[in-house]
C-alpha positions in Angstrom: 100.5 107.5 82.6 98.2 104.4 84.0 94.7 105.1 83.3 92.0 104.2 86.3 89.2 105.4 85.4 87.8 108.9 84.7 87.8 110.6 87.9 90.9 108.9 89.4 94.2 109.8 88.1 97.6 108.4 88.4 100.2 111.0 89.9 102.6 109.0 90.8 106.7 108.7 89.6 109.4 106.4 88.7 112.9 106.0 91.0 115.8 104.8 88.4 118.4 106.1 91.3 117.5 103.9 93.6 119.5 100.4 93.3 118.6 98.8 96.8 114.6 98.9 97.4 114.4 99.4 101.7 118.3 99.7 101.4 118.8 95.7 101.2 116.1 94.5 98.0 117.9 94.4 94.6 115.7 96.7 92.0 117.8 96.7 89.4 114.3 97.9 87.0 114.0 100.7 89.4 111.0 101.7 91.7 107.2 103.2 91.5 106.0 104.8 93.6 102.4 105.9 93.2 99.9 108.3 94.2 96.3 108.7 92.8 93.8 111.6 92.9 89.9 111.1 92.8 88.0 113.8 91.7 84.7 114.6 92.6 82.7 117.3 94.1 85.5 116.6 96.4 89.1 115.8 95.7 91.2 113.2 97.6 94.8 112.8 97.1 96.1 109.2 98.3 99.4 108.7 99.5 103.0 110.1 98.5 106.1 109.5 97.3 109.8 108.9 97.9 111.5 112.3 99.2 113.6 113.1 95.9 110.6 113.4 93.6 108.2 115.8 95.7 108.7 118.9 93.1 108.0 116.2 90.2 104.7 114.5 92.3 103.4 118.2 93.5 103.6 119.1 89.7 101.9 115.6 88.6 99.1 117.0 91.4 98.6 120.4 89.4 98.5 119.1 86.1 95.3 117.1 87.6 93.8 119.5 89.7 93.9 122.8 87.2 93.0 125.8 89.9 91.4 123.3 92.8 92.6 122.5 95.9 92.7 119.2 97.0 89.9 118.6 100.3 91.8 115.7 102.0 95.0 113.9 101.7 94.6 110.0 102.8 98.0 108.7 103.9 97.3 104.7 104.3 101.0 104.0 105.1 103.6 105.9 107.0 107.0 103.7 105.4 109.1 106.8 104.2 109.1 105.6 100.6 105.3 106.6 100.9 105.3 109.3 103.1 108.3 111.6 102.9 106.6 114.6 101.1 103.7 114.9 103.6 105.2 118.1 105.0 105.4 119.2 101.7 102.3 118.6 100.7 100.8 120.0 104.0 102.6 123.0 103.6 101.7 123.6 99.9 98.1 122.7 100.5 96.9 124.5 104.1 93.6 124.0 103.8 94.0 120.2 103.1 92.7 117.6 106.1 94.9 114.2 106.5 93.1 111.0 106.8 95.1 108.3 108.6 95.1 105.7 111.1 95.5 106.7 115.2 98.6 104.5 114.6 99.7 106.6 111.2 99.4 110.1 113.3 102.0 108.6 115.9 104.5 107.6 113.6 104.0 110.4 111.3 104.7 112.6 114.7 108.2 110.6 115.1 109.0 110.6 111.2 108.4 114.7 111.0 107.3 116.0 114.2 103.9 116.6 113.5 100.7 115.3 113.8 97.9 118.0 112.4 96.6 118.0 115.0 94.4 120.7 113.6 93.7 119.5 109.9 93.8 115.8 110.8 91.1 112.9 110.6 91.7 109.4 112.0 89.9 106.4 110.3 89.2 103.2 111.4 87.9 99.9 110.0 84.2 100.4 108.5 84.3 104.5 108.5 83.6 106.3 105.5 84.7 109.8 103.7 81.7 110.4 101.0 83.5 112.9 98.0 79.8 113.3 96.0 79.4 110.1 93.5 82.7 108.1 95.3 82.0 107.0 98.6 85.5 106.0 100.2 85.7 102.6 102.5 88.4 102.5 105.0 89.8 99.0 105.6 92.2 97.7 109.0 95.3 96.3 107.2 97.6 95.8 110.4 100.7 94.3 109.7 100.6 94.3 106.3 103.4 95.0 106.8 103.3 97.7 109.0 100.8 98.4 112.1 99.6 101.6 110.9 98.3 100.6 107.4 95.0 101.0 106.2 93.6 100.3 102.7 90.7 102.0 100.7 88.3 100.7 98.5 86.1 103.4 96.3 82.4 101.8 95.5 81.7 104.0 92.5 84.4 102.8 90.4 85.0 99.4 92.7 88.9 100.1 93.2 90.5 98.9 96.1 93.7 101.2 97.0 95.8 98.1 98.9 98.8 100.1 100.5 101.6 97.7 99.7 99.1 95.1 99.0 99.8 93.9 95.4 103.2 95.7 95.0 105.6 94.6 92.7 109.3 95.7 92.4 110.1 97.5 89.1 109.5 101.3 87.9 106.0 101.4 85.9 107.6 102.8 82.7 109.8 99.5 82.6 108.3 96.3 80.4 107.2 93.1 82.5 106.2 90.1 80.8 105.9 88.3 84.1 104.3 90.4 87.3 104.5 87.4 89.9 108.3 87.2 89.4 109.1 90.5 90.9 105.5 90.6 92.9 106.7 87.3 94.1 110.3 88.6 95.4 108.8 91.8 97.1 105.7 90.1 98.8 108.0 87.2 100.3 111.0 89.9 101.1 108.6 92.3 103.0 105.3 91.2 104.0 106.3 87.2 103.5 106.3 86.8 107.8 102.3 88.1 108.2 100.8 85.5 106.1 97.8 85.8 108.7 97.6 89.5 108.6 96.9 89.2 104.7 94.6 86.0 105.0 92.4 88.6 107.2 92.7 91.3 104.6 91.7 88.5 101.7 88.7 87.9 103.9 87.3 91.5 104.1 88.5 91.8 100.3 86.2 88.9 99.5 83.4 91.3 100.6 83.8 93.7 98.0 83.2 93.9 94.4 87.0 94.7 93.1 87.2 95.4 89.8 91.0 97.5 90.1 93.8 97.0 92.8 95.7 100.2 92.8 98.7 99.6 94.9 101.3 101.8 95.9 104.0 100.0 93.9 103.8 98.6 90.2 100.6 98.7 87.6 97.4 99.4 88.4 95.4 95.5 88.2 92.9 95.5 85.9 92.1 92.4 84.4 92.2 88.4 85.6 92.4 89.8 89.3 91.2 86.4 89.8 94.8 85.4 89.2 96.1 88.1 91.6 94.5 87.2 94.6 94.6 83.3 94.2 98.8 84.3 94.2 98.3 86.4 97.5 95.8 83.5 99.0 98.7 80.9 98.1 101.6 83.0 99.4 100.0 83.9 102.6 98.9 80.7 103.6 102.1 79.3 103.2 100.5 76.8 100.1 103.2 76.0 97.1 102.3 78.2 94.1 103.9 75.6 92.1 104.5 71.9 92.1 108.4 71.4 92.0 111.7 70.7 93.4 114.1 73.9 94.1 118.0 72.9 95.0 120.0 75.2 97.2 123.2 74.5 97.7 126.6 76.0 98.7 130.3 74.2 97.3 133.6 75.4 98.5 135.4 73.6 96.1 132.6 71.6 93.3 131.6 68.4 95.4 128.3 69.6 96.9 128.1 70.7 93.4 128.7 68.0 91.6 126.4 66.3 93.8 123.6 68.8 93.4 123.8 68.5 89.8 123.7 64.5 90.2 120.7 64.8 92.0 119.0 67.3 89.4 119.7 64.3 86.5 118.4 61.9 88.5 115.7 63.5 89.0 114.9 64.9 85.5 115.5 61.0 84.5 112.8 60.1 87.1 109.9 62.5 84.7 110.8 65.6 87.4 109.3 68.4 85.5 110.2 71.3 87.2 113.9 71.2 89.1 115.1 74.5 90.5 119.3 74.6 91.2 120.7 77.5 92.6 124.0 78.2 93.5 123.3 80.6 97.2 126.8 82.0 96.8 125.6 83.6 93.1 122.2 83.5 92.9 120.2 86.6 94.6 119.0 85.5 97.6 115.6 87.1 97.3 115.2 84.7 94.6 116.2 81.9 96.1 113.8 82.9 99.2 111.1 83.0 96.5 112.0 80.5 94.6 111.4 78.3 98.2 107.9 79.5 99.0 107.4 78.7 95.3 107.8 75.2 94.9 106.5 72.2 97.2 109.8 70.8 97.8 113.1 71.9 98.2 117.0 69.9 98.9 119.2 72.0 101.2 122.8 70.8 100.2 125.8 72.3 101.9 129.5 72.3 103.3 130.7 71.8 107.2 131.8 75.1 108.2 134.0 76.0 111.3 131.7 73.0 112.7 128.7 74.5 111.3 127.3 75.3 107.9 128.4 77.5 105.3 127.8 81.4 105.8 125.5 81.7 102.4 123.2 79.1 103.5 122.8 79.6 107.5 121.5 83.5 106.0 119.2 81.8 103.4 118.0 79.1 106.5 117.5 82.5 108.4 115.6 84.0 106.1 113.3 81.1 105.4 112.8 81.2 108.8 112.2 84.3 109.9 109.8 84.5 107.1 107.0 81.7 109.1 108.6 79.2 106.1 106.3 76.0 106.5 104.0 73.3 104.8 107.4 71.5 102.4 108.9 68.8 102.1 112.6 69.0 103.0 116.0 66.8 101.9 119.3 67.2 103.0 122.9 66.4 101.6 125.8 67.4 104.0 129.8 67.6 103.0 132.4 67.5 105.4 136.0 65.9 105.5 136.3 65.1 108.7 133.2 66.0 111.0 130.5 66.1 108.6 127.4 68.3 110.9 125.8 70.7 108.3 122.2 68.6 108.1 122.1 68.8 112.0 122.4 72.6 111.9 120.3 73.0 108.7 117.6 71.1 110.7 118.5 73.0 114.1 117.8 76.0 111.7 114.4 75.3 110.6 113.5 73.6 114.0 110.5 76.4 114.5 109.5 76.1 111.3 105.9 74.2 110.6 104.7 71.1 108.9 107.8 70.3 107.5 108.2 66.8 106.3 111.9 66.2 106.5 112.8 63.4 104.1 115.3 60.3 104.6 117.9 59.5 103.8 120.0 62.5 104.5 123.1 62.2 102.0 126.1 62.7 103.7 129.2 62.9 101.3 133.1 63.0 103.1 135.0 65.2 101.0 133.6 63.7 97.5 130.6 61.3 96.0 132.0 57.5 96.5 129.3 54.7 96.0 128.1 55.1 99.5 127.0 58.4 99.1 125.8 58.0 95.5 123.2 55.8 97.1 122.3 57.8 99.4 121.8 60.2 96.0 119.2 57.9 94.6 117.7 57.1 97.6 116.7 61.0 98.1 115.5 61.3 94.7 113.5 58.3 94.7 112.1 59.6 98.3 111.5 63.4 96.4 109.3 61.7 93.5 107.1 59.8 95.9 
């Protein structure tokens, strides 16, 4: 069990069933979902869980509580992997007021057909719910990554409870050595498009003394949160986390590859330090989407398909772009044997996308690298170590 501090305990659980997180995200370490109750003169339970572990959460809840009753039940996000067991919950504890949003008790009416009408509370930015020493702070999160989400920060032991702020794919009884990798892959997957949504959160957080992010996936953040939020500040304005060239490519039959893997030598012989290749037909693409908004610079390098560009990379293009991808630099190698097109449609692709420096020369290969195209190879690579 995570440990908070004395008054606030974890109650949440870990999903190893589930093997597609929002029924598209590979978790292949499983899923947390956590809840926390503060206790004090009185007792707050925030958030729920996924549906299939409401006997296991409502148990976690006991254990806590002994013979109280909880006073109010804060829901600060209405996604079903959060919210599921509220009529359970209501039903088990009747004399239990729900804190939400005006937005929260709408959807919670079309998710389960009730709002509470009678036991509920709606919050808004700057209101407070005192429980005797802890003094709860209710934060506006709109966006992030729903419209209905608030967060909550608690001034006697300085946690801020972020929603989905700070979540990280992976069940919490699974070792990490690295929490940006899957924090990385979850923030850009499902918050990645409201980069301004979270730069207004950052700004209220700045505000506050935070000495614990308890978010509603992963660990609880406890130390060098320093690190933490310069990652969120980075990834929601759009800034590379990390100096670096990242390669995606697509080959139908190994001479994109071949030049891919030219272009990662040359490089590398150029004092490249960090080079990125992946392969979008094999690779997870929620890594390659990361691995994008990662680095400063990325090649796009792909095959003329039915006079367009390969499936795998016009649903990686799509994903950049649908995801506000901006401020990179950009190169392009095309294939095709007879009407090569891909870099016009990889650009057409990213046309809405902003501050994108779009290097020359585009390498355009027919069918396989001759001396032409090898060239054009250096060329690019000289043009990606400027």
């Amino acid at each position: 069990m995570q440990i908070i501090s004395d008054d606030i305990k974890y109650v949440g659980v870990n999903d190893h069933k589930v093997d597609l997180f929002e029924g598209h995200y590979d978790v292949p370490n499983g899923m947390a979902y956590n809840s926390y109750v503060i206790l004090d003169d009185k007792i707050a339970v925030m958030d729920s869980v996924g549906y299939d572990f409401g006997e296991e959460w409502l148990a976690n809840i006991r254990k806590v509580l002994g013979d109280r009753e909880p006073d109010y039940f804060i829901v600060q996000h209405l996604e079903p992997d959060h919210s599921k067991n509220i009529t359970r919950f209501m039903d088990t504890f009747k004399s239990t007021k729900v804190l939400a949003s005006s937005k929260a008790f709408t959807f919670m009416d079309q998710l389960y057909h009730n709002q509470y009408e009678d036991r509920r509370i709606v919050v808004k930015e700057g209101d407070t719910l005192p429980l005797g020493k802890h003094t709860l702070h209710f934060i506006t999160a709109q966006m992030v990554h729903w419209p209905e989400v608030i967060m909550t920060y608690d001034d006697a032991d300085k946690v801020l409870f972020a929603a989905d702020g700070f979540g990280r794919f992976g069940a919490n009884d699974v070792p990490f050595d690295d929490w940006a990798e899957e924090a990385r892959r979850y923030y850009i997957g499902i918050v990645g498009k409201y980069g301004m949504q979270v730069q207004k959160v950052l700004k209220k957080a700045a505000g506050l003394d935070i000495q614990k992010i308890c978010s509603l996936h992963g660990p609880v953040l406890t130390e060098n949160l320093g690190y933490y939020l310069d990652l969120y500040d980075k990834w929601s304005s759009y800034t590379p986390e990390t100096e670096g060239i990242c390669i995606c490519y697509t080959s139908v039959y190994g001479n994109t590859k071949k030049a891919v893997e030219l272009l990662a030598d040359k490089l590398r012989a150029k004092g490249a330090q960090t080079v990125i290749v992946n392969d979008l037909a094999r690779t997870d693409l929620d890594k390659c989407v990361g691995d994008a908004f990662r680095y400063s610079k990325i090649v796009l390098a792909t095959t003329t398909y039915m006079n367009s560009i390969f499936p795998y990379m016009r649903h990686f293009l799509g994903n950049l772009a649908e995801r506000e991808f901006q401020n990179r630099t950009v190169g392009f190698i095309e294939n095709g044997t007879w009407a090569p097109c891909a870099a016009k449609h990889m650009k057409e692709a990213l046309a809405k996308c902003k501050n994108l420096t779009i290097l020359e020369p585009t390498v355009t290969i027919k069918s396989s690298l001759n001396e032409q195209s090898e060239a054009q190879l250096e060329a690019l690579a000289d043009a990606l170590m400027k």
